[in-house]
C-alpha positions as CSV (number, residue, x, y, z in Angstrom):
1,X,-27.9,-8.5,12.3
2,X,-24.3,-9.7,13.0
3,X,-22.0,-8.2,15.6
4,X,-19.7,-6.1,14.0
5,X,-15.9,-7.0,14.0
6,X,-13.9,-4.1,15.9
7,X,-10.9,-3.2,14.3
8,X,-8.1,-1.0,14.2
9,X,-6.7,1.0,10.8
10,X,-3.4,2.6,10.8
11,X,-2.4,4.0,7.4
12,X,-0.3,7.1,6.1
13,X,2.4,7.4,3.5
14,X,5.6,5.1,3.4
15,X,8.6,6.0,6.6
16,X,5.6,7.8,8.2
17,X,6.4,5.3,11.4
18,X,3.0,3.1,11.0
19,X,5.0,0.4,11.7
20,X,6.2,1.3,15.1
21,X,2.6,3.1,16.6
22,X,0.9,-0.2,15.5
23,X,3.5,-2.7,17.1
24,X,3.5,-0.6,20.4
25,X,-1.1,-0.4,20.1
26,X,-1.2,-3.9,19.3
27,X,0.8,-4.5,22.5
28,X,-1.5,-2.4,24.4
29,X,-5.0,-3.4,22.9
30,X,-3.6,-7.3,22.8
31,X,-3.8,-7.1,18.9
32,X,-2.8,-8.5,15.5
33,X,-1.6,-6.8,12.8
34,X,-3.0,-7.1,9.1
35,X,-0.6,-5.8,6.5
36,X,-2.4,-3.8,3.9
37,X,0.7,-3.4,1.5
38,X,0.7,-4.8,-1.6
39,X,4.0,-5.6,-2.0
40,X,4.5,-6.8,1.3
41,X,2.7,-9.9,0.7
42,X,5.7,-10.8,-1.9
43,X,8.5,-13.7,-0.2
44,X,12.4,-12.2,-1.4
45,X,11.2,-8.7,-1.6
46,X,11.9,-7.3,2.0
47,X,14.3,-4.3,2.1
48,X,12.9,-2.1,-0.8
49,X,9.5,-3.0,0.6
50,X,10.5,-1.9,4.5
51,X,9.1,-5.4,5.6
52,X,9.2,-4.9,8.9
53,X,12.1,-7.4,11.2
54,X,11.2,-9.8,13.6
55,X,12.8,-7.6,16.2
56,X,10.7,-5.0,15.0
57,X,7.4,-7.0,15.4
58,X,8.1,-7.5,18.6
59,X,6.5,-10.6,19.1
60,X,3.2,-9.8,17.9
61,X,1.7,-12.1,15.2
62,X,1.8,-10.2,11.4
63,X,-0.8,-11.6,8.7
64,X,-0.9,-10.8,4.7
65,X,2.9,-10.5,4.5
66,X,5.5,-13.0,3.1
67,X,3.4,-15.3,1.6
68,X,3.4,-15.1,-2.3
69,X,6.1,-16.1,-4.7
70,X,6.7,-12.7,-7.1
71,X,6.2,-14.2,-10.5
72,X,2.4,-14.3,-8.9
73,X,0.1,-11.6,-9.6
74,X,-1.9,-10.3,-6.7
75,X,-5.1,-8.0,-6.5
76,X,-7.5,-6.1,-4.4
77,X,-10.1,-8.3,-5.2
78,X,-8.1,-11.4,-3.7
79,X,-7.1,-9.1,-0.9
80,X,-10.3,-8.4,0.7
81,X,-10.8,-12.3,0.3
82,X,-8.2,-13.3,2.2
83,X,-8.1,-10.3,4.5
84,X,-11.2,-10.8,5.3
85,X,-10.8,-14.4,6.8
86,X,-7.7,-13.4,8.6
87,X,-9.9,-10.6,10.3
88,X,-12.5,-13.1,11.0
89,X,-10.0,-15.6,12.8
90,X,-8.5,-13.1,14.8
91,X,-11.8,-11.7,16.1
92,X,-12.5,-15.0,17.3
93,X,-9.6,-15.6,19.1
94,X,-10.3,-12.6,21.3
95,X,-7.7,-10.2,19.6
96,X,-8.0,-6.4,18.1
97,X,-7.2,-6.5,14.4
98,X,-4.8,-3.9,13.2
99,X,-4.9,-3.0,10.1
100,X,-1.7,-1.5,8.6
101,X,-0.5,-0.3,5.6
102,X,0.0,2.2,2.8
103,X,-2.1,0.7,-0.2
104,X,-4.8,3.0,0.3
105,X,-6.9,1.1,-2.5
106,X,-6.7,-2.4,-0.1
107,X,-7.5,-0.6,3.1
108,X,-10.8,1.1,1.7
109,X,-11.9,-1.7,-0.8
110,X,-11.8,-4.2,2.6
111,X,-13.4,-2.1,5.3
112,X,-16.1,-0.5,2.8
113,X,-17.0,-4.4,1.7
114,X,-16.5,-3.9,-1.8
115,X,-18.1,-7.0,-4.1
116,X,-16.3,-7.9,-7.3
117,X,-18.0,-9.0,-10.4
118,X,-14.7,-10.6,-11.7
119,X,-10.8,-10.7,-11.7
120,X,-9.4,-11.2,-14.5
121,X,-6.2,-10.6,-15.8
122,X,-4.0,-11.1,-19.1
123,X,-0.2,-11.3,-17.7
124,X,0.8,-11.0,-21.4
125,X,-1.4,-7.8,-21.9
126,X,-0.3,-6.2,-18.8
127,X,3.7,-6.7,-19.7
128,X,3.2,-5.1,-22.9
129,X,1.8,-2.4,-21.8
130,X,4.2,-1.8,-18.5
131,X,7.1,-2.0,-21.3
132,X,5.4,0.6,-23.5
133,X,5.2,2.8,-20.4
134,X,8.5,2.0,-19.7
135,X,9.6,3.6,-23.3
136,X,7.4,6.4,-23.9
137,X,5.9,7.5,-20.7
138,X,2.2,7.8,-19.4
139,X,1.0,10.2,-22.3
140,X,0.2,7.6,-25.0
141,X,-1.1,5.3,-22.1
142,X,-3.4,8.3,-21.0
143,X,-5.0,9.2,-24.1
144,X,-5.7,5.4,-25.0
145,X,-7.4,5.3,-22.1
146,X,-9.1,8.7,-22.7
147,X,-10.7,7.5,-25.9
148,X,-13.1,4.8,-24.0
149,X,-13.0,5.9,-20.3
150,X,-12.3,9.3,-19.8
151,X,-13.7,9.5,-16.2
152,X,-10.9,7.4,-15.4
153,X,-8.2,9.6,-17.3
154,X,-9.3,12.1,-15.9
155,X,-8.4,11.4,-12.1
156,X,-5.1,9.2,-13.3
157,X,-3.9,12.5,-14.8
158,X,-4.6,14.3,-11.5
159,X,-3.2,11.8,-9.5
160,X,-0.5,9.4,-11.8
161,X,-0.2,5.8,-10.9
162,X,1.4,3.7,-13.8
163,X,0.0,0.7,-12.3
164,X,-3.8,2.1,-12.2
165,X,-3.2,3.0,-15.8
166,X,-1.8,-0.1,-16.6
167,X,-4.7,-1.9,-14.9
168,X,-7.7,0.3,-16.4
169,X,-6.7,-0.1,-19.8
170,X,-6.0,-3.8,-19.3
171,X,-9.6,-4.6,-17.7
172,X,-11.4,-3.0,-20.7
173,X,-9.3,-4.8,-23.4
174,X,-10.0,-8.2,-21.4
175,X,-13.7,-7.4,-20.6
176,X,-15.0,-5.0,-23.0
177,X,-15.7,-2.6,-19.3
178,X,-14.6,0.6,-18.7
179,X,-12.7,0.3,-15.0
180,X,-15.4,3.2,-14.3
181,X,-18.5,0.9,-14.7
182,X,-16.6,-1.8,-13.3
183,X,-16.3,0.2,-9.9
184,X,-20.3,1.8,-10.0
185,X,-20.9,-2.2,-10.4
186,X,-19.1,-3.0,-7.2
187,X,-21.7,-2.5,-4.9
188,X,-20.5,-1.5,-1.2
189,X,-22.3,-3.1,1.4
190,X,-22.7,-2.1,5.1
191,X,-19.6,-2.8,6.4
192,X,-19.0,-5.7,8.5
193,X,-16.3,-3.5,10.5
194,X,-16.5,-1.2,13.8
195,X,-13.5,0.8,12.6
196,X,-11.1,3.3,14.4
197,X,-9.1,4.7,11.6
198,X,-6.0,6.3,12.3
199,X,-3.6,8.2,10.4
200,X,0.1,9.6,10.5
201,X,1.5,12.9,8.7
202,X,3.6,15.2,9.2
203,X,3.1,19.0,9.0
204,X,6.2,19.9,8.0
205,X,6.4,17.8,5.0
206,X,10.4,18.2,4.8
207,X,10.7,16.4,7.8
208,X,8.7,13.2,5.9
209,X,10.7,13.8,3.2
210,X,14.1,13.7,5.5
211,X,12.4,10.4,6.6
212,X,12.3,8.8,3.4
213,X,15.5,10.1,2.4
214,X,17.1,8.3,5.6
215,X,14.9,5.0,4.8
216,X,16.6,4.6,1.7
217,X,20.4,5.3,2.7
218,X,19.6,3.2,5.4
219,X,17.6,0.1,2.8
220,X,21.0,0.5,1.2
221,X,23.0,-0.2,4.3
222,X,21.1,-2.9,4.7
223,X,22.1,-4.5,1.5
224,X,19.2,-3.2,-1.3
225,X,21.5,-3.1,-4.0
226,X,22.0,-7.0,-3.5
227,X,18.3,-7.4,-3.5
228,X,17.3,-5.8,-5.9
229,X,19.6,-7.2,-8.7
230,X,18.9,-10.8,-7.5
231,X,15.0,-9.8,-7.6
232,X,15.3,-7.9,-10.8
233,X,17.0,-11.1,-12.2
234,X,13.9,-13.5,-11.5
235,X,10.6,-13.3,-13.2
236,X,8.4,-11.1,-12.0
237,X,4.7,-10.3,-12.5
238,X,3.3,-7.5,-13.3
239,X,2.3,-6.5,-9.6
240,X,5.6,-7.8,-8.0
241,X,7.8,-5.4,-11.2
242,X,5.7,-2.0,-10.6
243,X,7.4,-2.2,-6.6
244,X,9.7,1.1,-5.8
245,X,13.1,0.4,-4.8
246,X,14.2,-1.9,-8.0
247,X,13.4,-0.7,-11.0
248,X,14.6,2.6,-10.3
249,X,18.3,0.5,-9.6
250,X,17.6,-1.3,-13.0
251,X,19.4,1.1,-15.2
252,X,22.9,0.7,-12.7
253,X,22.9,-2.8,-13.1
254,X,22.5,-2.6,-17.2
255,X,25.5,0.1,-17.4
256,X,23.4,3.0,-18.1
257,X,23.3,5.0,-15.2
258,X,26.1,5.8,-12.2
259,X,24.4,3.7,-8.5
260,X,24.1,7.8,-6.7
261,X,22.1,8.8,-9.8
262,X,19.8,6.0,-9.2
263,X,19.6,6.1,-5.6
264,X,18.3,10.1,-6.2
265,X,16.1,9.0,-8.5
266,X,14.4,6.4,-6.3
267,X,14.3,8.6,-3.4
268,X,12.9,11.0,-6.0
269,X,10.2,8.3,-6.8
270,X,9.4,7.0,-2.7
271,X,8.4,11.0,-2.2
272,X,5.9,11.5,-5.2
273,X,4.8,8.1,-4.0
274,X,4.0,9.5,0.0
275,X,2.6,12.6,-2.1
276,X,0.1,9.9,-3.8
277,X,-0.5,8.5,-0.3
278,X,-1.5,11.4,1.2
279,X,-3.6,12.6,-1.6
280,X,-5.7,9.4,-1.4
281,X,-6.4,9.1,2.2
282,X,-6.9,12.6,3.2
283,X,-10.7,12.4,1.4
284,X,-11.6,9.8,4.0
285,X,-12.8,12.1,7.0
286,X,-13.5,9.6,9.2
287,X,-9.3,9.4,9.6
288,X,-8.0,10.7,12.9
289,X,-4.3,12.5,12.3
290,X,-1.8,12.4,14.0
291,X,1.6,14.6,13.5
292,X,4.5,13.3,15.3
293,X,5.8,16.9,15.0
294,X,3.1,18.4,17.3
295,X,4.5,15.8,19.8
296,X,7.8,16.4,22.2
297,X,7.9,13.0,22.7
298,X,6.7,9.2,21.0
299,X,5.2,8.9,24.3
300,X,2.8,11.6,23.8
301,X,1.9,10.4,20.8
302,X,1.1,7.0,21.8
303,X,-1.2,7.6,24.6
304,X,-3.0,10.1,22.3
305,X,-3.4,7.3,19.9
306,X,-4.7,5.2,22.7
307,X,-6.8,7.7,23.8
308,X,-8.6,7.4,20.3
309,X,-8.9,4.1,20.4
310,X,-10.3,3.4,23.8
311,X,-13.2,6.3,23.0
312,X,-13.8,4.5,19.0
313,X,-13.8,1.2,20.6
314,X,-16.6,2.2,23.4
315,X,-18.6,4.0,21.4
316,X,-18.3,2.3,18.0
């Protein structure tokens, strides 16, 4: 049987401070980090998506970020793929792999192994259907997808994500395959990873909130209004348009709306998002938490992160 490949997860919802515990571990455990965002991976989309600065790397290497043009459609499917050989090649250099990200759907679908039957996708299909949401909301959407995949409805009305929507209804137009039977096909193989999985919360969830809130005043700062009109102005795919931080803005730049509405409404949006987040990896148990707010210090923090790691990595 193959050695497995130890590894490293760090997830949690968006402003969390993944970004800064990983760069600070990776430091420590001589790692690399592995972004598992999927908008990340887009080139010109960098504020809205809180690509992290070279400073902020601090010198250690980042993979899966940066490299796609956003007209391109990306999917989980092509994630693991690549992911996959980036994990590979950094395993045998002799460095940890850190995984890190919020796409909850990427992280599990790589370290469970998922197989893929196929990956298709109808651009044309999917814009139509992003517009209609666009104009009437996720109700008509919800009970289209009711009529042939219920199981499916089911959750997305639990737990809404116009993008899973979009995406379920688009895969059994295309294939004639509920999204449902698509996934009991996906077999999940023994993993080929030795994983520590960490994540970060925050008890008091007013104090993520004030997080996010402070993200985006501070993305704005930074210049997100000139972003996002210059990215909202190029052609986008259907993954690169469904990124928070622009379309929320659209509606400013046509005349319709007044800039502070919009920036409410997309600070509105980033905290249902971390809501989303949360919801999605608090069912994996195998997640370590960590609340920066039982801490009096980052310090604490990080050595009880190390602490984690050194015992998952010895006995994994």
């Amino acid at each position: 049987m193959e050695k497995k490949i130890k590894l490293v997860s760090v997830v949690g919802p968006t402003a969390s401070g993944k970004t800064s515990l990983s760069v600070e571990l990776a430091k420590r455990f001589d790692g690399e980090v592995v972004s598992a965002d999927s908008m990340q991976i887009y080139r010109g989309m960098t504020i809205a998506t809180a690509k992290p600065t070279a400073e902020e790397m601090q010198g250690v290497p980042h993979h899966m970020m940066d490299f796609l043009p956003p007209d391109k459609s990306y999917s989980v499917a092509c994630f693991v793929s690549d992911a996959k050989r980036c994990i590979r090649d950094i395993d045998r250099r002799g460095k940890l792999p850190f995984l890190v990200g919020g796409t909850g759907l990427y992280v599990d679908s790589l370290l469970n192994d998922l197989s893929f039957s196929g990956d298709t996708r109808d651009e044309a299909l999917s814009e139509r259907l992003k517009q209609a949401y666009l104009k009437d909301g996720a109700e008509p959407l919800l009970q289209e997808l009711e009529s042939f995949d219920p199981e499916t409805a089911r959750r997305l009305r639990g737990e809404p994500n116009p993008k899973r929507l979009i995406r379920a209804i688009e895969i059994y137009r295309t294939t004639g395959v509920t999204i449902s039977e698509q996934n009991r096909r996906s077999r999940p193989s023994e993993s080929p990873y030795s994983t520590v999985k960490l994540g970060i919360n925050f008890r008091d969830r007013e104090k993520l909130y004030e997080r996010i809130n402070r993200r985006v005043d501070l993305m704005l700062e930074q210049g997100l209004t000139e972003e996002a009109e210059k990215v909202l102005s190029s052609n986008l795919s259907f993954t690169s348009g469904m990124a928070i931080g622009y379309k929320e803005l659209a509606p400013y730049f046509r005349g319709e709306a007044k800039l502070e509405d919009c920036i409410e409404k997309l600070k509105r949006e980033t905290r249902r998002y971390a809501k989303r987040q949360l919801t999605w990896f608090r069912r994996d148990k195998e997640i370590n938490w960590l609340y920066p707010d039982d801490y009096t210090s980052f310090e604490e923090l990080f050595d009880t992160a190390v602490q984690i790691i050194n015992k998952g990595l010895l006995y994994g």
